[in-house]
N, C-alpha and C positions, 0 to 999 in steps of 0.2 A: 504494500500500500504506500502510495506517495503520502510525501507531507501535507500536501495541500486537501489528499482527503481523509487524512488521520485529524487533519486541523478540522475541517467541513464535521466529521462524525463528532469530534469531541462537543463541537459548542451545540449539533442536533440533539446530544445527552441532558445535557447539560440547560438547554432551552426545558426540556422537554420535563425536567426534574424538578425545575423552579417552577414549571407553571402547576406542576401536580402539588407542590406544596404550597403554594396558591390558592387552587382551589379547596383544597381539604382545609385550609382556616376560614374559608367562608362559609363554610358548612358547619352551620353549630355540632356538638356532639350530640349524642340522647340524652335527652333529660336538658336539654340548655337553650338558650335562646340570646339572642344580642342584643344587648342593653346598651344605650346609647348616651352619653350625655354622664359618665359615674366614673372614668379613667381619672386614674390619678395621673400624673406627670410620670412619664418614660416607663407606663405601666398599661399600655393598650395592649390589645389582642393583634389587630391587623391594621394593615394602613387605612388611608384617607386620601381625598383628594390633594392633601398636601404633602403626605410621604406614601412609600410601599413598604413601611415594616413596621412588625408591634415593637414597643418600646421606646417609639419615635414621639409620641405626646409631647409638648411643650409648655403645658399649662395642666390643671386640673379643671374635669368639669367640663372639658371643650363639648358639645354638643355633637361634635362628628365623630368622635373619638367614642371607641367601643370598646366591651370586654361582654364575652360569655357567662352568662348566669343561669341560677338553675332558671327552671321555666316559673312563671308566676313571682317571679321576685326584683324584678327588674323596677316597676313602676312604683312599687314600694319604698323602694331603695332611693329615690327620685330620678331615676332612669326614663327614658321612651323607647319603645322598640322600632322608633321608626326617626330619621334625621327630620331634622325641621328642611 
């Protein structure tokens, strides 16, 4: 195999690996659901329109900013389950 398609396969893995871990944090677990608007600073689950990684928060409380909860405890907590 040449370099050029040992380089082509690696970043196809590699694409391919990021986006499965991707999708599997947008998928709550059982028993969970996403609460929005309850992240503390550098303490999210998943990105936002303004990063693509959990732990990226910059403030607490941001509205866009999530984390997984059980189910039914979100709104309590003063969470929404849906962004403004």
């Amino acid at each position: 195999m040449h370099l050029s398609e040992t380089l082509a396969l690696s970043l196809l893995v590699v694409t391919t690996l990021s986006y499965a871990t991707e999708e599997d944090m947008m998928t709550p677990p059982a028993g969970m659901e996403r609460c929005y608007g309850i992240s503390k600073k550098a303490n999210n689950d998943c990105g936002t329109s303004k990063h693509a990684c959990a732990g990226k928060a910059i403030k607490d409380n941001d509205p866009e900013e999530w984390n997984f909860v059980k189910k039914g405890t979100c709104v309590p907590e003063g969470g929404k389950l849906v962004t403004d």
